[in-house]
Structure formats: structure tokens, C-alpha cells
C-alpha positions in Angstrom: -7.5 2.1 -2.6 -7.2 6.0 -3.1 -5.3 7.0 -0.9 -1.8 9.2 -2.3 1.4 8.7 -1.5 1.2 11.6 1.2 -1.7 10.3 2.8 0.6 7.2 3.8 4.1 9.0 4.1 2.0 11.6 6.4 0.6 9.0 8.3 3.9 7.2 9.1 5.0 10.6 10.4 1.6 11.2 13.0 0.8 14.0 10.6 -2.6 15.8 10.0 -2.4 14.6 6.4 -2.4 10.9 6.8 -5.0 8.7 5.6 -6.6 8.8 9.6 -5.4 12.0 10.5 -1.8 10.4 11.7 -3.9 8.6 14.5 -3.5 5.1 13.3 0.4 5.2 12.3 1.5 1.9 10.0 -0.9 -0.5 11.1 -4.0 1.4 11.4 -4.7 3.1 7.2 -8.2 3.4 6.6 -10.0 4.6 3.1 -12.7 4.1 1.6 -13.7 0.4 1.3 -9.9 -0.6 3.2 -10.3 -1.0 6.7 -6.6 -1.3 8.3 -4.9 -3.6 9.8 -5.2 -4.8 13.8 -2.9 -4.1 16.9 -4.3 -8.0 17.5 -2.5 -10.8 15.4 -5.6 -12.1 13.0 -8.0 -10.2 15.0 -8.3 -8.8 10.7 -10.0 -12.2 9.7 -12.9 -12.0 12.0 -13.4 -8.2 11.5 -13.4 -9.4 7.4 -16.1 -12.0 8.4 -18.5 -9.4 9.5 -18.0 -6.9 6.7 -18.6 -10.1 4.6 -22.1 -10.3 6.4 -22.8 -6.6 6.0 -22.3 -7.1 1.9 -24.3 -10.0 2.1 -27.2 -8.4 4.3 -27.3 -5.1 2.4 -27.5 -7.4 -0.9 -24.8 -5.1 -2.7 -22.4 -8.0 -4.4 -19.2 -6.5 -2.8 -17.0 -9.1 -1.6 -14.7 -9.1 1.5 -10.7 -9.6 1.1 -9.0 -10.6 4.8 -5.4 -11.1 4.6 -3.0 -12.4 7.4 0.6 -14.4 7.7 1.4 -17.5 8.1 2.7 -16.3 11.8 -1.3 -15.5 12.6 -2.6 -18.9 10.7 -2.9 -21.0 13.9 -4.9 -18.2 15.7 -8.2 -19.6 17.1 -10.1 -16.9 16.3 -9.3 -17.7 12.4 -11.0 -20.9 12.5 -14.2 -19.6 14.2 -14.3 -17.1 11.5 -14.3 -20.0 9.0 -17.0 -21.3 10.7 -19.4 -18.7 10.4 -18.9 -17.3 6.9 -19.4 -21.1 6.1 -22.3 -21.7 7.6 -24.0 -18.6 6.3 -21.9 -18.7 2.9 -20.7 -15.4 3.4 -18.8 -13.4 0.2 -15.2 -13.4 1.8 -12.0 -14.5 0.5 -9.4 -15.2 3.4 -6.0 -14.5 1.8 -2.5 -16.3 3.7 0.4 -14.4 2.2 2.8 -17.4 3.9 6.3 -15.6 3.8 7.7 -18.6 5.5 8.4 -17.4 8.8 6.2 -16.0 11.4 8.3 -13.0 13.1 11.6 -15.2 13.1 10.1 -18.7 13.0 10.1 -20.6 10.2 6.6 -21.9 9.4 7.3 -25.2 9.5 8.5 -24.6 13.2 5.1 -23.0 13.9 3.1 -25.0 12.4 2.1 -28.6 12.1 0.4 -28.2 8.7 1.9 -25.5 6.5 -0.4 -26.3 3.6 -2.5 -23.2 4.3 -4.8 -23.7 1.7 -6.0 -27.2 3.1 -6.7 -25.6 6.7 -10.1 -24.3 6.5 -11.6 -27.5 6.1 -15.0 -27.3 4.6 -13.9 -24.0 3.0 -12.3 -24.8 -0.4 -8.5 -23.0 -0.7 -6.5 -22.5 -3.5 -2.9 -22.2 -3.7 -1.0 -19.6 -5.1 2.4 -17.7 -6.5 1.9 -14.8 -4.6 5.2 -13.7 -6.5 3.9 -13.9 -9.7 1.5 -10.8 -10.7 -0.6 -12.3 -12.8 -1.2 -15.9 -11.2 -2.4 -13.7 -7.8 -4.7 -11.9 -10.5 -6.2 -14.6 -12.0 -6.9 -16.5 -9.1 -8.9 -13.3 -7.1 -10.4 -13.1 -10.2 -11.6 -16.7 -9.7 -12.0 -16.5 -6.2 -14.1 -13.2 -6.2 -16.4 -14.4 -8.9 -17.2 -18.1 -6.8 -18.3 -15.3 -3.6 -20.3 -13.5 -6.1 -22.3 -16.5 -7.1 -22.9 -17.1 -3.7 -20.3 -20.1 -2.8 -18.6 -18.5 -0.5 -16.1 -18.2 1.5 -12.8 -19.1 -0.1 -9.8 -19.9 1.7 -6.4 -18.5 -0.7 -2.8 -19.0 0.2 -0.5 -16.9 -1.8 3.3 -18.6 -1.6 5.6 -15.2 -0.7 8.7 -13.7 0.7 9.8 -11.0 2.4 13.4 -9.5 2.2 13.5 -7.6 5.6 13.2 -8.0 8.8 9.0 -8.9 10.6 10.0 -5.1 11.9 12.7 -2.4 12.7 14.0 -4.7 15.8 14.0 -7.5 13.3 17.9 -7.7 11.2 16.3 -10.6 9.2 19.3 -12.4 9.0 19.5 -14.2 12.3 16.9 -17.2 11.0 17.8 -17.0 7.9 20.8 -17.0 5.5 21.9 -13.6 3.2 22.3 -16.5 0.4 18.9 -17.1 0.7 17.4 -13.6 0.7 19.7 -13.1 -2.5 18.7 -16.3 -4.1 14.7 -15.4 -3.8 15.7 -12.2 -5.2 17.7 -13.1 -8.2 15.2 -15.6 -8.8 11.5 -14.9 -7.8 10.9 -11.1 -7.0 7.7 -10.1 -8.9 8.1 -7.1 -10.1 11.2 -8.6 -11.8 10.1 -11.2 -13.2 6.6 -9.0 -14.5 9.1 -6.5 -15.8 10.9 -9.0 -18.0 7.2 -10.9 -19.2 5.6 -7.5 -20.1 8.8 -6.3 -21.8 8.9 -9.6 -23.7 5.4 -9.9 -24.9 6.2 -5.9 -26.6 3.8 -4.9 -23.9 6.2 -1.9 -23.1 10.0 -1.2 -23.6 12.5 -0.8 -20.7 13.2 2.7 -21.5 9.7 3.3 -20.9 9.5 1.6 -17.4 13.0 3.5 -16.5 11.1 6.7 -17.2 7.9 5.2 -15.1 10.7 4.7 -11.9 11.9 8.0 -12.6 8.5 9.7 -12.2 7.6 7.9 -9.2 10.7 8.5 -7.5 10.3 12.4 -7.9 6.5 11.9 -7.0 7.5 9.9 -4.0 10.7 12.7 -2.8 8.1 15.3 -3.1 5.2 13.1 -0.7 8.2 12.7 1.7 9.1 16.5 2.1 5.8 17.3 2.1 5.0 14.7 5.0 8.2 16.0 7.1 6.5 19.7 7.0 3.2 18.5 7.3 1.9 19.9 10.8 0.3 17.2 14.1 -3.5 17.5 14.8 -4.6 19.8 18.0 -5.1 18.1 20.9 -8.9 19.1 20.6 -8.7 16.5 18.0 -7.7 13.5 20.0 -11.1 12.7 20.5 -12.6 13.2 17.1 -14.5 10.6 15.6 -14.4 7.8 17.8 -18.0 7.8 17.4 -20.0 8.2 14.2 -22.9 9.0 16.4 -21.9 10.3 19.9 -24.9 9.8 22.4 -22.6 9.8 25.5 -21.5 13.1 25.7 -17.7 14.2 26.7 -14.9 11.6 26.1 -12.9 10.4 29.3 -9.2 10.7 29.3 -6.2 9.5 30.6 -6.2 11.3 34.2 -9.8 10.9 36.2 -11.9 14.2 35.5 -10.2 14.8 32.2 -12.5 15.0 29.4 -12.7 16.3 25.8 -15.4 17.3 24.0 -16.4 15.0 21.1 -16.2 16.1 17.4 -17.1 14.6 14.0 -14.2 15.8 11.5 -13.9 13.0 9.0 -16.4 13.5 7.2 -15.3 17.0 6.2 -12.1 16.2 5.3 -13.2 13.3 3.0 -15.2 15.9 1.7 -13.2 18.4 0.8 
């Protein structure tokens, strides 16, 4: 969406330089048009329903894109947002990247229907290779242009994996065999498997692509140092922009009778 590879490395790291000022950390990004992720499992999809309305109020044939996991699938709050963009047909495209386990539990543990795509009921789903490149492609492609046209919302599930661990606590391994990482590796990882269809069609050459790693790896080394010596915001800051328009004066804090002064700073530093 934009944003560098130093505005997410920088992030990561709490930096000034992040994509939100190293406020948010890994699940809070936000450009322009992207609009994070949520400390609430699925809390996303309902958020996605309302930008969905605000495209559909303002008239201005954008299209909303709300992805969760399989782990958030069974979330109430999922199904009321189905309800809603339904009723008023709202341009959104609710994408479940099913990984096959939720944290550490296998979906089928989790869930009494893993056919994701069937689950919204009266909204039509799709199902999808969401390791193939082009499939996934094709069928936002498809999905977008039904929103467009006004028969939305569309329901996609996009059949994934991941090869780590839900998180830094997470090994990966205990719920799952190192045979079966390897074998969804050797056999299904996309960019693979794009490399070798792209190469084959004389699309490109692998020297080419080696050269393509090789530039992204130095671009990447040089976000990272960069990120490490990137400087924290002033504590002035903490309060910046929680308000687009502050009518309430100074911000509480954490102890009672400690307040900061409100400030508007992101709209400077997009601009600059």
C-alpha cells in the first residue's frame, strides 16, 4: 500500500519512522487506504463492514477487502457483519486466509464446518488457492468487479499455510509434523511455484530473478540499519492524533491529574 520497507522495519522497532509513528507495533500499520489489523480477534471484519458503507455512502466505487483466519471464523461478530453488508449490499469482500490451524488448533478441531466459503449463508463465497498467485488474482479480480456492480458482499476463502509458529511463543511444531511443513513447502509455496510458471512461459530468466533477490536483500539490510538507528517519539507525542478533531481539550493519562496536551502531527508528516 505505500508504505517502504523502513516504514515497517521502523515500526517493528517502536521507531519515529514507522508507518504510525512506532505507536501501533506489528498489528497496528496504517497507510493510506490500509487500516491495520485489531488487538480483537475478527474485530477487522466488522471495522471492514463500515468502511464498506462509507464507499457506498460517498458513491466513490472503492471496494472494502477484510481478511481474518480460520482461528477468528466462528467469531459472532463475523456473522453480524454479514448481516448487514447483506442487507444493504454493501461493496466488501470478506477474505478467510484458512491456514489450517487457529493458533495451535487444527481447524477441523475448531470448527464444525471448515468449508469457509459456504459460511456466510446468503452471501455467495468462492473458494480459492491462496498459494497460487494468479488464481488469488483472478478471483479478487472477480470478486471486486461483482461489489462494483453493486452485488455485494462476497464471502472468499483462500486455502493457505503458514510455516512458523501463530507467534514468537509459538515453535510450530508441537501440532504439527516437520514432515508436513517440508512437504507444503517442497510442494505448494507460491512464490515457488510462480517462479517456475513465469520462468517457463519466457516471462523472465532465473538469472534475472537472482539479481531481483539480490537487490531486495541489500534494500532490505539497509531498512534494517536504518530502523535500529532510527530515534523513539517524545513523550509530548504520546498523545498525538488520537483525535482528528480534538474538542475535549487535554488528554488524561495513566496517573489521576496527568494530562498531555493534544497535537495533530500526522498530517505533516504524510505531507512531507
Amino acid at each position: 500500500m505505500g508504505v517502504p520497507v523502513f516504514g515497517v522495519l521502523a515500526e517493528l522497532l517502536g521507531r519515529k519512522g514507522g508507518c504510525a509513528r512506532g505507536k501501533g507495533g506489528s498489528m497496528h500499520m496504517y497507510a493510506p487506504n490500509f487500516y491495520g489489523g485489531n488487538g480483537i480477534v475478527g474485530a477487522q471484519v466488522p471495522l471492514g463492514a463500515g468502511l464498506g458503507f462509507a464507499h457506498k455512502y460517498k458513491g466513490d466505487g472503492g471496494v472494502n477487502i477484510s481478511l481474518y483466519g480460520d482461528g477468528a471464523a466462528n467469531q459472532g461478530q463475523l456473522f453480524e457483519a454479514y448481516n448487514m453488508a447483506k442487507l444493504w449490499n454493501l461493496p466488501c469482500i470478506f477474505v478467510c486466509e484458512n491456514n489450517g490451524y487457529g493458533m495451535g488448533t487444527s481447524a477441523e478441531r475448531a470448527s464444525a464446518n471448515v468449508n469457509y466459503y459456504t459460511r456466510g449463508d446468503y452471501v455467495p463465497g468462492i473458494w480459492v488457492d491462496g498459494m497460487d498467485v494468479l488464481a488469488v488474482r483472478e478471483a479478487t479480480r472477480f470478486a471486486k468487479q461483482l461489489c462494483v456492480d453493486g452485488q455485494g458482499p462476497v464471502l472468499m476463502e483462500t486455502a493457505t499455510y503458514r510455516y512458523s509458529g501463530h507467534s514468537m511463543s509459538d515453535p510450530g511444531t508441537s501440532y504439527r509434523t516437520r514432515e508436513e511443513i517440508q512437504e507444503v513447502r517442497q510442494s505448494r509455496d507460491p512464490i515457488t511455484s510462480f517462479k517456475d510458471k513465469i520462468i517457463n512461459a519466457g516471462l523472465t530468466t532465473a538469472e534475472e530473478l537472482k539479481n531481483i533477490d539480490n537487490e531486495i536483500r541489500v534494500e532490505v539490510d539497509k531498512a534494517t540499519k536504518d530502523a535500529k538507528a532510527d530515534g523513539e517519539i517524545s513523550l509530548e507525542e504520546l498523545a498525538a492524533d488520537i483525535y482528528a478533531t480534538n474538542l475535549d481539550g487535554p488528554v488524561r493519562g495513566l496517573v489521576s491529574g496527568d494530562t498531555f496536551k493534544h497535537i495533530n502531527i500526522g498530517a505533516q508528516v504524510n505531507a512531507k
